[in-house]
N, C-alpha and C positions, 0 to 999 in steps of 0.2 A: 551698036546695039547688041548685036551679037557678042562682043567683048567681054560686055557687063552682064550679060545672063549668065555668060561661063565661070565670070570671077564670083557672083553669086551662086552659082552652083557647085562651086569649090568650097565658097565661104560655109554652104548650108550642108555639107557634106563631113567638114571637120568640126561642124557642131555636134552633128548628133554624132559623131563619132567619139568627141571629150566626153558626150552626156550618158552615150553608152558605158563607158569605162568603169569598174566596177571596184573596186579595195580589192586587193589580193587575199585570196582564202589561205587559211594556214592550213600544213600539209599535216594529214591525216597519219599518226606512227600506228592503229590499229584498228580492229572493230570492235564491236560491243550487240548486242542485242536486251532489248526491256524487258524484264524479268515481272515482275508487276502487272497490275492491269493498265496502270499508265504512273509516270512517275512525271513531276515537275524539275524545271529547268531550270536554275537562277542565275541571276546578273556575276552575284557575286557568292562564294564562299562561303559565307553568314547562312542560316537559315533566316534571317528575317530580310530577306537581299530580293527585290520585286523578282516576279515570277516572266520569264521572257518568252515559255512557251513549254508546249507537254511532248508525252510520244508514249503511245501504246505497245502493248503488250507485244512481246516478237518481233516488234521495229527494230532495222538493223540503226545503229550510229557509228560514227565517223568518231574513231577517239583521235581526240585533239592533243592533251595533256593531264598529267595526272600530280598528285601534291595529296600527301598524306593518302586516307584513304577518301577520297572525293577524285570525280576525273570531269575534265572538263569535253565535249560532248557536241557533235553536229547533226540533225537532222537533212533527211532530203530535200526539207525547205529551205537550208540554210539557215538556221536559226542554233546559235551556239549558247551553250550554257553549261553549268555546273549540276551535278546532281551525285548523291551517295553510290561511289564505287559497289556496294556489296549487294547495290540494285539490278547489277549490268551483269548480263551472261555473255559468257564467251564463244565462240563457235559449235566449240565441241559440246558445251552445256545445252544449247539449245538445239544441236542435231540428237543429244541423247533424251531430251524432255522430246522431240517431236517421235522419236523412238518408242519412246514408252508410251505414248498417246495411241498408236498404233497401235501397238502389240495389246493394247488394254484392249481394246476394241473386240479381240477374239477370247481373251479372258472368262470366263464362268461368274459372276455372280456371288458372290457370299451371304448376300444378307444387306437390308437397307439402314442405314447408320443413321444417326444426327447430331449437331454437335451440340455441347455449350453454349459456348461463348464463339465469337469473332477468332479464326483460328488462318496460318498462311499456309499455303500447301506448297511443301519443297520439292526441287528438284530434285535430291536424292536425301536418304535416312540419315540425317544430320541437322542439329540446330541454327547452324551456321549458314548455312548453303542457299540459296536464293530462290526465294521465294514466283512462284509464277502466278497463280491467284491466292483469292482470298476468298474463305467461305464466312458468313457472314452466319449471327446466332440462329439455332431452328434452322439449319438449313439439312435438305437430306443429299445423302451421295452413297453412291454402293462401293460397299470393300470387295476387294478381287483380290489382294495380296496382304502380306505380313514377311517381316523381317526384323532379326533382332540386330543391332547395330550399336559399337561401342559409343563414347557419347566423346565428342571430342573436344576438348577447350577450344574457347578462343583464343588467340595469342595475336595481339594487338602488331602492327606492323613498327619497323623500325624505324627510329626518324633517317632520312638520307643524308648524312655526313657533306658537311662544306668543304669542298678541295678549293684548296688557294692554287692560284694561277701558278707557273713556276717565276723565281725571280723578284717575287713581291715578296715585302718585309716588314714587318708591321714596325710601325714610325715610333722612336725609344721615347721615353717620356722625358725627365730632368732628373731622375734617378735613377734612370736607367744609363743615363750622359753619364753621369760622376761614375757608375761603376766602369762603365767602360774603359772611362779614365784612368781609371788605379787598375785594369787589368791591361791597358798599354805599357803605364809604367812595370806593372809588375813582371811585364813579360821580356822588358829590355836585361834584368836581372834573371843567369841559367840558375835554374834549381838543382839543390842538393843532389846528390845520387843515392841511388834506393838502398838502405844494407842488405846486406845478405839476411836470406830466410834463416830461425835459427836449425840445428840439426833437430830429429827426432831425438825423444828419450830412451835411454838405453833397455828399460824392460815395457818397449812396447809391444810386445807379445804376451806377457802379461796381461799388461792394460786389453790389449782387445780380447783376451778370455775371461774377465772378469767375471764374477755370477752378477754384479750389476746387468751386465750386455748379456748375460744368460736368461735373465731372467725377461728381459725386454724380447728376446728371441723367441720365447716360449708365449706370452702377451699374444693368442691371435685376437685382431680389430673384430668385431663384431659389428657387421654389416645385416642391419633392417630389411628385408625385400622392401620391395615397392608394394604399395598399396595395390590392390585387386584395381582392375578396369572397368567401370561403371557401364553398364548398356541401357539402352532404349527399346521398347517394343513401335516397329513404326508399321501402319498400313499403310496399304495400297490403295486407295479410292481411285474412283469416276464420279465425275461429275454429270447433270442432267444435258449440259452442250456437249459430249464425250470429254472433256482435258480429263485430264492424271495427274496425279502426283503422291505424295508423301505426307501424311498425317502421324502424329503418334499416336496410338491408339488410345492412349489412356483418356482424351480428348473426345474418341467416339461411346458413343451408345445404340447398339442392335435394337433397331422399333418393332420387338416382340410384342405380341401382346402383354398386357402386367399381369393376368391372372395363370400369364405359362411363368411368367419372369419370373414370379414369387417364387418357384420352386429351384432358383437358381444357388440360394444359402452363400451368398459370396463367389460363385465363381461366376467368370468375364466369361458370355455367349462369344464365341467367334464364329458361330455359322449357325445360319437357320431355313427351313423350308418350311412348304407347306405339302402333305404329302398326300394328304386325299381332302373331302368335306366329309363332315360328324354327318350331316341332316339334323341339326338338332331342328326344334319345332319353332320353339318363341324367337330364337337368335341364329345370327349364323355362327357356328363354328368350324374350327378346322384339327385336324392330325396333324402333331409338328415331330419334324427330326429339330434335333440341333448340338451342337461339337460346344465344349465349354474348356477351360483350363483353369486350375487353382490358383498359379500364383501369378502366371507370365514369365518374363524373362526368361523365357527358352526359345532355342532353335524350333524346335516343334509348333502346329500350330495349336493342338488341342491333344485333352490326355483321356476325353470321357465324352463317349458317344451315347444319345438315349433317347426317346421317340415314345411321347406323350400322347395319348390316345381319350377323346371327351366321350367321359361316362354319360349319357342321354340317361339314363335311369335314374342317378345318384348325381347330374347337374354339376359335374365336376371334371376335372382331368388327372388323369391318374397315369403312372410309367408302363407303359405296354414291354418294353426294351432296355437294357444300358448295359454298358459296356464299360469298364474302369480299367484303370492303370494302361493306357496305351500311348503312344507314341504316334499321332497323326499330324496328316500333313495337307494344304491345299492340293488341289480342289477337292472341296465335297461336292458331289454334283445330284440332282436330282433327276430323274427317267424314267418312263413308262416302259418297263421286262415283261417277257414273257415265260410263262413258266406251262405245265402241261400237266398233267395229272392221265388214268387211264382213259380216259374218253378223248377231251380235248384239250387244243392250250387256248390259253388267256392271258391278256393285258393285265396287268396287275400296276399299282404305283411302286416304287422300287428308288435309291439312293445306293452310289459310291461312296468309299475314303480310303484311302490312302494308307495305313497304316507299318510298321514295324513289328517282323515276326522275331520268337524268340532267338533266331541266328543274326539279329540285326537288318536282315533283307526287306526292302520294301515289297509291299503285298499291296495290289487292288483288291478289293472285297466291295461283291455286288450283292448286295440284300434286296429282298423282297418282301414287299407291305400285303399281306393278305389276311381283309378283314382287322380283326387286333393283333394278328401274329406275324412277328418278323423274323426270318430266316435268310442265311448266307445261301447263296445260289453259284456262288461262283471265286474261284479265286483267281489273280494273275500275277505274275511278275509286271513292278513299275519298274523303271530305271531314269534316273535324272540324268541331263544333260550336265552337271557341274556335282561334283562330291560333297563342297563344300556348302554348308547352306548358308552364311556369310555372303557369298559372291554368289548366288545360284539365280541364272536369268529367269525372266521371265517365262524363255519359254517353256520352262517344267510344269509355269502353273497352266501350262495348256493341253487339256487331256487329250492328246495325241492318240493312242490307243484307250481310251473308253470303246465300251462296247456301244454298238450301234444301236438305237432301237426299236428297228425291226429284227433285230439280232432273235433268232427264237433260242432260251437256254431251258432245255430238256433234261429232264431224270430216268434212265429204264426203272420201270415198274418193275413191280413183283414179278409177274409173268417172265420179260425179259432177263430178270437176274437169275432164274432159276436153268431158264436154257443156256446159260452161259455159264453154269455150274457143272450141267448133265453132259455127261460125253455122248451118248448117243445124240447129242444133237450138235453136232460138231456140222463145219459148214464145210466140211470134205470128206460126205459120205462114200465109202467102197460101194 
């Protein structure tokens, strides 16, 4: 009895052991991460090849194999499949999108956008580059940045070359037989010997100064440059779940009001506030800053700063401010200054930007909103973290030294400037 329980417990032992046994997984040559909101899987190759399973966005996968540009793809569920190479980010792509999601986060605000159409937001300022979401039509997102970025082709990948094994020979045909034949024979019979080269000609010193060869000498080729480099203007959005990424601007539109917008005659808002309330009566209004540019495609982000003020009398909005032909840069930022006059100070609304003064030097300028009058209160030196604004990180668009605002910024009065004039009132009297 005991015998047979054990030979049975042997028996039941290498069953489940066969039933466990599992196909051997193929080994993984890299990773990948889902670039998309989620991308499907297919059996096969084809796009019309049944669908074997999906993977969201930031999923890391297990690359299997790749063939053209399509790779093939395993999930932590084990579920392999096929899907479009130019879906899949690579380590680094996805440690620099989880980068810039962050650093967005401390970013300032530009202004609420919205798009057209169905538009994909890239990983970095380029056509090509992989996309991580997708905003879909009407949808709003706030711009934080801008960058102009060259535009760069696609260039299609190369097919991979068949190497033949060494030692193999592709099998002659029956006219390939007969040649060989007659080159047996021909090769039992030795070939002639080569003549001699002839000599050169006697006035070849001549020959090579001929005005023929002078005039060939003189012939320079005239080489075309290259066509100029095409660029993009791309932003910076956020999204309402925080992500980031890259949009081209020409995609977005600032959700200004239309009866500021009309006074815009063509040119693209890249920044807008709201800088006090009008108190109109029947409606609400508001006092707008906002940064605009005439054509684009520049490094800069805006050329013309102006601050729209609603006439309550005359039911209208009219330019309280502007400021033409400049050279500005993000952020513009909005804040409550203080300023002080002889009695007291006061809270006032007030706006930064960023600007280039005539030696090329970056200049903060803090203005101040009092009533319908807007005055400079302040100047400072900015300085960027990268020279280049091509390559220039994010952290530039983060106003590191803006002034605080409790910061009090005081002017001497009349009074004050006058004893600072008069010597007997010098602060080291005898």
């Amino acid at each position: 009895m005991v015998r047979c329980c054990s030979i049975f417990f042997v028996t039941l032992c290498l069953f489940l052991a066969a039933c466990s046994q599992q196909p051997e997984r193929s080994p993984a040559i890299g990773e990948a991460f889902v670039g998309p909101l989620s991308i499907n899987l297919r059996q096969d190759l084809t796009g019309k090849a049944p669908v074997v399973g999906t993977a969201k966005h930031g999923e890391r996968l297990d690359v299997l194999q790749t063939r053209r540009s399509f790779t093939r793809v395993r999930t932590k569920q084990g579920i392999e499949g096929w899907t479009d190479g130019k879906q899949l980010l690579s380590s680094q792509q996805m440690a620099e999108l989880r980068k810039i999601s962050e650093q967005s986060s401390q970013l300032p605000s530009q202004g609420t956008a919205t798009v057209f159409e169905i538009i994909n937001v890239h990983t970095t300022p380029n056509r090509n580059s992989p996309s991580s979401t997708q905003l879909p039509e009407n949808s709003t997102v706030e711009v934080i940045g801008h960058r102009l970025a060259p535009r760069v082709a696609f260039v299609a990948a190369a097919p991979t070359p068949t190497v033949k094994p060494a030692g193999q020979k592709r099998k002659p045909k029956s006219k390939d037989k007969e040649k060989e034949k007659e080159k047996s024979k021909s090769s039992s019979v030795p070939p002639p010997p080569i003549p001699p080269p002839p000599p050169p000609p006697k006035n070849w010193l001549e020959l090579s100064t001929s005005p023929l060869v002078k005039e060939k000498k003189k012939t320079a080729v005239v080489v075309e440059p290259p066509p100029p480099p095409k660029f993009d203007d791309w932003s910076l959005i956020r999204t309402k779940d925080g992500k980031a990424g890259w949009v081209r601007t020409s995609k977005l539109s600032m959700m200004i009001p239309d009866d500021v917008a009309q006074y815009a005659e063509g040119r693209r808002i890249m920044s807008y506030f709201k800088l006090a309330d009008a108190q109109a009566k029947e409606q609400q209004k508001f006092h707008w800053l906002w940064t605009t540019i005439a054509k684009g495609q520049e490094e800069y982000e805006f050329d013309q700063i102006r601050v729209f003020i609603f006439n309550t009398r005359r039911n209208r909005y009219e330019t309280a401010y502007i400021e033409r032909n400049v050279k500005g840069y993000y952020p513009v930022t909005q804040q409550q200054v203080e300023v002080s006059n002889r009695k007291d100070t006061y809270n006032v609304p007030g706006f930064s930007v960023i600007v280039e003064d005539k030696d090329g030097q970056l200049m903060r300028k803090t203005y101040a909103f009092e009533g319908y009058r807007v005055r400079v209160i302040k100047k400072e030196p900015w300085k960027r973290l990268s020279e280049t604004n091509h390559e220039k990180p994010l952290e530039d668009l983060i106003p590191s030294n803006a002034p605080a605002p409790e910061q009090a910024v005081t002017q001497p009065g009349w009074w004050e400037r006058t004893k600072q004039k008069l010597p007997f009132f010098s602060n080291n009297p005898k």
